[in-house]
MMTF fields as JSON, N, C-alpha, C and O atoms, coordinates in Angstrom:
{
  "mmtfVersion": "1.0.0",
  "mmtfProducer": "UNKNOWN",
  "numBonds": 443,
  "numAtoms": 444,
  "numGroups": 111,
  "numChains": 1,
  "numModels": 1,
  "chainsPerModel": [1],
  "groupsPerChain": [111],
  "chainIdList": ["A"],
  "bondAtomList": [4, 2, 8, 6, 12, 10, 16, 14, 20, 18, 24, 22, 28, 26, 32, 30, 36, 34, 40, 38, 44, 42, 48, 46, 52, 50, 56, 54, 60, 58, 64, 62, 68, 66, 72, 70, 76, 74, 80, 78, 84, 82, 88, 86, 92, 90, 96, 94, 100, 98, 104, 102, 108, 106, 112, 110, 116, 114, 120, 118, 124, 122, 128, 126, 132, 130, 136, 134, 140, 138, 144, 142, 148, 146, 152, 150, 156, 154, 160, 158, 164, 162, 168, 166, 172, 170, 176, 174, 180, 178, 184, 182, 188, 186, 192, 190, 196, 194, 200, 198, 204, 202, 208, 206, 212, 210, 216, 214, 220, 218, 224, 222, 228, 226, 232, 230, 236, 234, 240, 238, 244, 242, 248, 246, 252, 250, 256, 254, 260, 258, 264, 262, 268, 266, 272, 270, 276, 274, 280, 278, 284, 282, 288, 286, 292, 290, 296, 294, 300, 298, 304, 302, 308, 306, 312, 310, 316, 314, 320, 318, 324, 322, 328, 326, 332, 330, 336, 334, 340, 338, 344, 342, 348, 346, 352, 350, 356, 354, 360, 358, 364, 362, 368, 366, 372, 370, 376, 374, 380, 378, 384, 382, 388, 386, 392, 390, 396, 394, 400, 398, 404, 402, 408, 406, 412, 410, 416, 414, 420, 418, 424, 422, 428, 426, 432, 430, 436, 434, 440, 438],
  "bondOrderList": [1, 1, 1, 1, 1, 1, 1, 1, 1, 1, 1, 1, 1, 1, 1, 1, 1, 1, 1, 1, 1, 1, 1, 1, 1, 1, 1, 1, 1, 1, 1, 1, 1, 1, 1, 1, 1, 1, 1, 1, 1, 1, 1, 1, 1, 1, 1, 1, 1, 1, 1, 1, 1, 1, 1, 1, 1, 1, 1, 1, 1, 1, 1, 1, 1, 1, 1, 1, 1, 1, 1, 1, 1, 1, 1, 1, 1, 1, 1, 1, 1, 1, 1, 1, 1, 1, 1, 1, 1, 1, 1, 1, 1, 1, 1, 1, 1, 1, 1, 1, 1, 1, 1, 1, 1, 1, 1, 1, 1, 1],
  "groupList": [{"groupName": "UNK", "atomNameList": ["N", "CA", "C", "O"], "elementList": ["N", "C", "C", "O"], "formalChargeList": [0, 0, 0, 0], "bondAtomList": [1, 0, 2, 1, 3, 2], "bondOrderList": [1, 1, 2], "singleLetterCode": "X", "chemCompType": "L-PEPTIDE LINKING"}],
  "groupTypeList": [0, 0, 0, 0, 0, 0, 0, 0, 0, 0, 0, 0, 0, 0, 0, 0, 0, 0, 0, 0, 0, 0, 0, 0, 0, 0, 0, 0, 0, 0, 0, 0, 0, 0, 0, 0, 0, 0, 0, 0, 0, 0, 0, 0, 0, 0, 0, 0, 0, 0, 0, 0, 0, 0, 0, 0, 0, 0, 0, 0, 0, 0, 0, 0, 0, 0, 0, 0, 0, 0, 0, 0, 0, 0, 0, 0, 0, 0, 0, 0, 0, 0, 0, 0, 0, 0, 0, 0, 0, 0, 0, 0, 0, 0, 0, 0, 0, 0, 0, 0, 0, 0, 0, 0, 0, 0, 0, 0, 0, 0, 0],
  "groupIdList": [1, 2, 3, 4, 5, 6, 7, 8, 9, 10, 11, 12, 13, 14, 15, 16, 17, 18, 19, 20, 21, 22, 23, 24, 25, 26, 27, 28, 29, 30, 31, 32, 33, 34, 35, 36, 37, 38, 39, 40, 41, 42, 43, 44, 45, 46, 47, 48, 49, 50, 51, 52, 53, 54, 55, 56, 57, 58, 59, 60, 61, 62, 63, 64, 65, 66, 67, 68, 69, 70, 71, 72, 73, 74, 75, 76, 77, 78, 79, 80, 81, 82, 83, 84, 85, 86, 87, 88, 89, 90, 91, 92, 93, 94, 95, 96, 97, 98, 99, 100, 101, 102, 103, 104, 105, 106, 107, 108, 109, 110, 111],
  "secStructList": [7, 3, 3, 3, 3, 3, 3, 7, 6, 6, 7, 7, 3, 3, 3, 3, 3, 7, 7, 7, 7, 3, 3, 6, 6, 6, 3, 3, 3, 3, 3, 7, 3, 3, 3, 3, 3, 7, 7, 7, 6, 6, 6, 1, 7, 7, 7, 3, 3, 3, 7, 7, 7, 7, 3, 3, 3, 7, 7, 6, 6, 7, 2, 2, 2, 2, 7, 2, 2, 2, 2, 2, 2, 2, 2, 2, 2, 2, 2, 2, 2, 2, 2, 2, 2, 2, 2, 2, 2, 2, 2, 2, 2, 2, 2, 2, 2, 2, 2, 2, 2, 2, 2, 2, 6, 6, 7, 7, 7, 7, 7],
  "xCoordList": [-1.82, -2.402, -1.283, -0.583, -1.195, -0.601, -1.201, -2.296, -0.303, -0.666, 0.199, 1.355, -0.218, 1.018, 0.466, 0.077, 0.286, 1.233, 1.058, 0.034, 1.623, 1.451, 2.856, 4.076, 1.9, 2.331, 2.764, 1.928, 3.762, 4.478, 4.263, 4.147, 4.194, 4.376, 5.386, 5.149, 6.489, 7.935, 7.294, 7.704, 6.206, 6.103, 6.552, 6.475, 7.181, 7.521, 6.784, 5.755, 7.113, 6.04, 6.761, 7.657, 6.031, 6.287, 5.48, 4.321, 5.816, 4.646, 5.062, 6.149, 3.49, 3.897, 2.918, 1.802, 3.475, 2.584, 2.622, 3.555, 1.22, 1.03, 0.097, -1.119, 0.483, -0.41, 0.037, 1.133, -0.784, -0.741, -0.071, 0.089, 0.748, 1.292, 0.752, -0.092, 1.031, 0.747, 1.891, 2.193, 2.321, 3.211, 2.665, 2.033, 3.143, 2.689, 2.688, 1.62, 3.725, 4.207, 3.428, 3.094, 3.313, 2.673, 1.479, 0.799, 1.203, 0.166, -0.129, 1.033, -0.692, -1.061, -0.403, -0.69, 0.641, 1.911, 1.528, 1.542, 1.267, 0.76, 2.476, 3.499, 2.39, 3.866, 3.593, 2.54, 4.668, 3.927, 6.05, 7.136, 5.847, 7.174, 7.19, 6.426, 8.148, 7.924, 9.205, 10.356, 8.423, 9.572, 9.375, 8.21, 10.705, 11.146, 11.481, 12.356, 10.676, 11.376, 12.563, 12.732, 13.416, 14.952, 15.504, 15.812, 16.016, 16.498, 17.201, 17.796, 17.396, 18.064, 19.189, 19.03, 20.092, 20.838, 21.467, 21.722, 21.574, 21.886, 21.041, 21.444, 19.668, 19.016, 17.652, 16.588, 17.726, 16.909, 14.746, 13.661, 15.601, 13.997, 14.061, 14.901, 12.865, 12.931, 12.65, 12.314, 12.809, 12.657, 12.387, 12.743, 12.13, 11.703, 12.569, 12.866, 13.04, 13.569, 13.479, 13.436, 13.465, 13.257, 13.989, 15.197, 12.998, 13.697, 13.608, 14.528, 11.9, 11.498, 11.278, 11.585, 10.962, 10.243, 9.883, 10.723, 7.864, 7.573, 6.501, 5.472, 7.074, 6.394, 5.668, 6.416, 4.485, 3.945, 3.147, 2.482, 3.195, 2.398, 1.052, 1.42, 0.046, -1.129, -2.31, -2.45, -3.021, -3.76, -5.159, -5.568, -5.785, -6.522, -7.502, -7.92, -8.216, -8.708, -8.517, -9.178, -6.987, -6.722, -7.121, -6.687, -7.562, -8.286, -6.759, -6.953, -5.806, -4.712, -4.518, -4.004, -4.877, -4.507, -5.544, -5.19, -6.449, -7.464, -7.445, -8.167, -6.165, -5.631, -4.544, -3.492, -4.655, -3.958, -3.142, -1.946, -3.808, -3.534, -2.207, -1.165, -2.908, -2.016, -0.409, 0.659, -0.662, 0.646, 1.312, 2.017, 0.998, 1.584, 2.008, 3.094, 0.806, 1.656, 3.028, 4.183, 2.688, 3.682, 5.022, 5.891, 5.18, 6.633, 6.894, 8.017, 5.998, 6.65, 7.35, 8.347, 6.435, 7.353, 8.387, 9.351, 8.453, 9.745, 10.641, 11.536, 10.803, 11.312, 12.188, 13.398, 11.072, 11.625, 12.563, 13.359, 12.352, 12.724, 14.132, 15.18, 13.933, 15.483, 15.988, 17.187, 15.738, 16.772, 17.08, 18.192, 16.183, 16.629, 17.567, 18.735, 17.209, 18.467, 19.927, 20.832, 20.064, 21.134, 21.728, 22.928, 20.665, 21.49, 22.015, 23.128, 21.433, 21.856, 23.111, 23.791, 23.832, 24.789, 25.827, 27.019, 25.302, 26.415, 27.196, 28.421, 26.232, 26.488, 27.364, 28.575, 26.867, 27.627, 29.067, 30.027, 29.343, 30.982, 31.267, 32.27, 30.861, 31.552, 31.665, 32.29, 31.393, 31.632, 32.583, 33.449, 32.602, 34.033, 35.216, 36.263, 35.076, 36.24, 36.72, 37.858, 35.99, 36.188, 36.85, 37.868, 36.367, 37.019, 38.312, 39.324, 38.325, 39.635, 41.092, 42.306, 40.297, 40.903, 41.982, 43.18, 40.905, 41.432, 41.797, 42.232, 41.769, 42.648, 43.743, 44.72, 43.788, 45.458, 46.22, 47.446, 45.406, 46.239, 46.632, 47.425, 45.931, 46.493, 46.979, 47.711, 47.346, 48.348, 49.826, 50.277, 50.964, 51.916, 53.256, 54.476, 52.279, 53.641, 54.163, 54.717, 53.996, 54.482, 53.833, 52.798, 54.391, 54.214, 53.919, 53.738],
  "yCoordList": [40.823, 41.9, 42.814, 43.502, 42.743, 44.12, 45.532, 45.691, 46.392, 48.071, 48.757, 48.707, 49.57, 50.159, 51.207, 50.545, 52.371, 52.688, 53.428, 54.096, 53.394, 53.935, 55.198, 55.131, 56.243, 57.557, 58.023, 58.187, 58.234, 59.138, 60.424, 60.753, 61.512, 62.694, 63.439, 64.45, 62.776, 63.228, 63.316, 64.143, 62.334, 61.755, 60.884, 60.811, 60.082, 58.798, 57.679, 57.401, 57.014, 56.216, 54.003, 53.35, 53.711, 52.363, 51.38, 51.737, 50.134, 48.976, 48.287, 47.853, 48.344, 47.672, 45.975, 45.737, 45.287, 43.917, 43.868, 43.858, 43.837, 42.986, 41.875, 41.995, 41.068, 39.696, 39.308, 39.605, 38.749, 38.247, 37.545, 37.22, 36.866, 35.379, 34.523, 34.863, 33.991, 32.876, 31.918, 30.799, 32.428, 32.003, 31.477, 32.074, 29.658, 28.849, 30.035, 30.24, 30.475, 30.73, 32.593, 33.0, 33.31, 34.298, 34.702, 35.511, 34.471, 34.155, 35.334, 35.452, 36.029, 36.926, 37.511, 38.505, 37.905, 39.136, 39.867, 39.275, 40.955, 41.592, 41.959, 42.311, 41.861, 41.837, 42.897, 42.987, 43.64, 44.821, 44.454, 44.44, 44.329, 44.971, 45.813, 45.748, 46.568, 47.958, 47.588, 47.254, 47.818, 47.705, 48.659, 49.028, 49.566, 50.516, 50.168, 49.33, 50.909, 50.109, 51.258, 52.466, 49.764, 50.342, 50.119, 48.939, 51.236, 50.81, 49.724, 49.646, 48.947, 48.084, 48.749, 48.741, 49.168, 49.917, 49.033, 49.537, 47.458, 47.005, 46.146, 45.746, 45.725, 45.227, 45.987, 45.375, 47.491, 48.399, 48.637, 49.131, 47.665, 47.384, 47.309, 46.876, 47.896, 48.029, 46.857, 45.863, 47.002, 46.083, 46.258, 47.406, 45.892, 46.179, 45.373, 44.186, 46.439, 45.924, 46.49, 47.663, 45.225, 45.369, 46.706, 46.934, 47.544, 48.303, 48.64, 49.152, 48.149, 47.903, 46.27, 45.447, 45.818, 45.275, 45.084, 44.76, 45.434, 45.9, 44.871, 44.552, 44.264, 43.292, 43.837, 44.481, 43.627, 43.693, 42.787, 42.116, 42.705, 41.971, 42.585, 43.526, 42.356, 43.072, 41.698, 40.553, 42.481, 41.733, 41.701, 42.645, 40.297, 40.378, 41.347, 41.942, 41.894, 42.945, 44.468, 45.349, 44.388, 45.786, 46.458, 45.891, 47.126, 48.082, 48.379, 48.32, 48.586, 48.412, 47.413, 47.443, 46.078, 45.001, 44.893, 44.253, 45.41, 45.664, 46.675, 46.702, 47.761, 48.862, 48.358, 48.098, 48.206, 47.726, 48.737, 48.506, 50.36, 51.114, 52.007, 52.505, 51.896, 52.582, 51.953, 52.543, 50.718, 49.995, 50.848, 51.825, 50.344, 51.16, 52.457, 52.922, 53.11, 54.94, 54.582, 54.914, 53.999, 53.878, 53.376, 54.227, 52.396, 52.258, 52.744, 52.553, 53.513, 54.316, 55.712, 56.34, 55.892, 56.978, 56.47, 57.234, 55.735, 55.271, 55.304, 56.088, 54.765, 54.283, 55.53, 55.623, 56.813, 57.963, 58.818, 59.66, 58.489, 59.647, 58.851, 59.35, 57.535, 56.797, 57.163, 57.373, 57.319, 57.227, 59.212, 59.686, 59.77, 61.491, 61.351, 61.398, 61.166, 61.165, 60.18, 59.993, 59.787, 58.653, 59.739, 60.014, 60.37, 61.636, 62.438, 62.832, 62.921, 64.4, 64.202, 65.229, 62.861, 62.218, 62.252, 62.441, 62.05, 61.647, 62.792, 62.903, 63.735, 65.235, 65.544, 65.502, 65.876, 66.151, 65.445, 66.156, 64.382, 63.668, 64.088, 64.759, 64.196, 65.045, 66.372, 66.93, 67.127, 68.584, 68.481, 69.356, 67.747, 67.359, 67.173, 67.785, 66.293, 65.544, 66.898, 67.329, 67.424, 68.65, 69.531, 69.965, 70.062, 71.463, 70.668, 71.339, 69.313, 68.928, 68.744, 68.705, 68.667, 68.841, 69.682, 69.434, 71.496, 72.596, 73.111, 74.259, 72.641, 72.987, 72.58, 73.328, 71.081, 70.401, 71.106, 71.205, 71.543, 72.378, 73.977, 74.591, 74.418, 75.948, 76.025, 76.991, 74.685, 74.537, 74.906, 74.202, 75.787, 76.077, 74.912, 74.957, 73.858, 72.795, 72.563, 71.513, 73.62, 73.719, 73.593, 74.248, 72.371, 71.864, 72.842, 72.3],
  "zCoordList": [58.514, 57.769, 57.289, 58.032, 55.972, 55.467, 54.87, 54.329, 55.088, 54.935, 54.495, 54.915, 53.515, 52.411, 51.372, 50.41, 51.171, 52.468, 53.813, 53.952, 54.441, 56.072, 56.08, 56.23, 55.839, 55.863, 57.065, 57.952, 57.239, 58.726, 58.23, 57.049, 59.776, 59.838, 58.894, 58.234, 58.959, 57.988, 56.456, 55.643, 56.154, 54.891, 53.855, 52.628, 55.058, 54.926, 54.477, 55.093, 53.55, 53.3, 53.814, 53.279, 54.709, 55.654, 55.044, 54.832, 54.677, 54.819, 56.15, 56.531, 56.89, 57.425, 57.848, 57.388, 58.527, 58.527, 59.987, 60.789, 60.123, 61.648, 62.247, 62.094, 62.752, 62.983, 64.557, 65.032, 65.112, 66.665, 66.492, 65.316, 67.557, 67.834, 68.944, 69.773, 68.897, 70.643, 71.301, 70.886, 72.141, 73.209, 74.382, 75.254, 74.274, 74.9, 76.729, 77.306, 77.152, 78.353, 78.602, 79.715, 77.503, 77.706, 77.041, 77.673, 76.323, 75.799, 74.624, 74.233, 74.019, 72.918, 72.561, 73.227, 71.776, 71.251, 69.756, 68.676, 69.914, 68.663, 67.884, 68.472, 67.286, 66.239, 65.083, 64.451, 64.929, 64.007, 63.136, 63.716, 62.277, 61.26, 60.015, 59.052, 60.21, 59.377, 58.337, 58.616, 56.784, 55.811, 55.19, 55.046, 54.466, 53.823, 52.416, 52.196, 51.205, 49.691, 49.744, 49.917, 49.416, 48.407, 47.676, 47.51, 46.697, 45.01, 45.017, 46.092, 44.412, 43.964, 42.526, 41.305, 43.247, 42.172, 40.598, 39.505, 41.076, 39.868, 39.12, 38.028, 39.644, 38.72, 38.793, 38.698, 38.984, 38.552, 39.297, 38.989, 40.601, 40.895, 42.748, 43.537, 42.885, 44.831, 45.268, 44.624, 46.506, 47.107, 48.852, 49.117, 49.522, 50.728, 51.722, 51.591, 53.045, 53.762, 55.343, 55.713, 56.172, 57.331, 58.072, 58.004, 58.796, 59.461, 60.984, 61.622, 61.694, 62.846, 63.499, 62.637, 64.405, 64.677, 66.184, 67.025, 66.601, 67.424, 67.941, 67.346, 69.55, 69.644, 71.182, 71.917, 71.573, 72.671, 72.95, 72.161, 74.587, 74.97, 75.904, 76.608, 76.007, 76.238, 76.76, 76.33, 77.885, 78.72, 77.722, 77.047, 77.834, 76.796, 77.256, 76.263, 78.625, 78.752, 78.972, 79.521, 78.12, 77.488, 76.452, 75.449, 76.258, 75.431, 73.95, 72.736, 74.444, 73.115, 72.591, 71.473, 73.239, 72.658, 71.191, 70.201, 71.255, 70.24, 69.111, 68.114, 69.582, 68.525, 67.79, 68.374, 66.712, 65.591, 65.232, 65.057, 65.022, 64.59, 65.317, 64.89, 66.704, 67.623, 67.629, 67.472, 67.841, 67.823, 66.625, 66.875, 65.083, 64.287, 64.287, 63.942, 64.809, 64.82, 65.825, 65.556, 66.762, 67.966, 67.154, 66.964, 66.794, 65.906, 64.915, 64.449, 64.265, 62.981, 63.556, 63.201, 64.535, 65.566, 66.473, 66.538, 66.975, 67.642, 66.782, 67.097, 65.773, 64.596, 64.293, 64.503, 63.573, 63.494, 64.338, 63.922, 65.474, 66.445, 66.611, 67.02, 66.216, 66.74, 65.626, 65.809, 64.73, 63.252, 63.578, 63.813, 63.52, 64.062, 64.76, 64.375, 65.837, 67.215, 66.516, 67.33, 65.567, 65.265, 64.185, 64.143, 63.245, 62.317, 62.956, 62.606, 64.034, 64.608, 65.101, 65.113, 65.661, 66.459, 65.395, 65.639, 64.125, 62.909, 62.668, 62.725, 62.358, 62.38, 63.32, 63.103, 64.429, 65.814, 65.432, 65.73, 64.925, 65.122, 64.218, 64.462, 62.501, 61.382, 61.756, 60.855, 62.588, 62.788, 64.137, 64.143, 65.089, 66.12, 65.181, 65.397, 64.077, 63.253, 62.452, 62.641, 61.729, 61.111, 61.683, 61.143, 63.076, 63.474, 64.094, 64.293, 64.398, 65.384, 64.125, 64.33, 62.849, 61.54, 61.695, 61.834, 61.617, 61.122, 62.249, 62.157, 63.308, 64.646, 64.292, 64.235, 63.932, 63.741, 62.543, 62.488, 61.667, 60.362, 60.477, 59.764, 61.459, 62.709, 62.99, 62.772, 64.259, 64.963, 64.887, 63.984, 65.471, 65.045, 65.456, 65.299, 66.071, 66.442, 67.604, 67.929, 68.347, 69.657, 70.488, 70.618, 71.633, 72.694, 74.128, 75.218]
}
């Protein structure tokens, strides 16, 4: 089953596809993958590309194994909060690199 689009909190917009599997050894795996469209800067056209993929396994008399939906909120938020926590980190090292910069260009030389 596909869904598109699947609006995040941010206002993000996700397609995403999810379909069961069957594993001889465990048996039912709900599979959810989340794709993001992106420009195609030289032949002028998007395109979609993998950015999650969220697999669980669930007792067939679990009550989630039957939420389609939930799964989805669940990795579009994982998803988010990992890509947040991965900006904030980027940041954090361009502003270490920066001030360790204009420390070194202060500096009067001496040991």
């Amino acid at each position: 089953m596909k869904k598109f689009p699947v609006i995040s909190v941010n206002g993000n917009d996700y397609l995403a596809e999810v379909y069961y599997d069957d594993y001889m050894m465990i048996g039912k795996v709900l599979v959810v993958h989340l794709f993001v469209e992106v420009e195609n800067k030289f032949l002028w056209k998007t395109k979609t590309k993998l950015v999650k993929v969220y697999n669980s396994y669930f007792e067939k008399d679990d009550s989630e194994y039957h939420d389609v939906v939930l799964a989805v909120k669940n990795s579009v938020s994982t998803y988010e909060h990992k890509s947040q926590k991965a900006i904030e980190q980027k940041i954090y090292h361009e502003n270490l690199v920066k001030r360790s910069e204009r420390e070194f260009v202060q500096w009067d030389g001496k040991c």
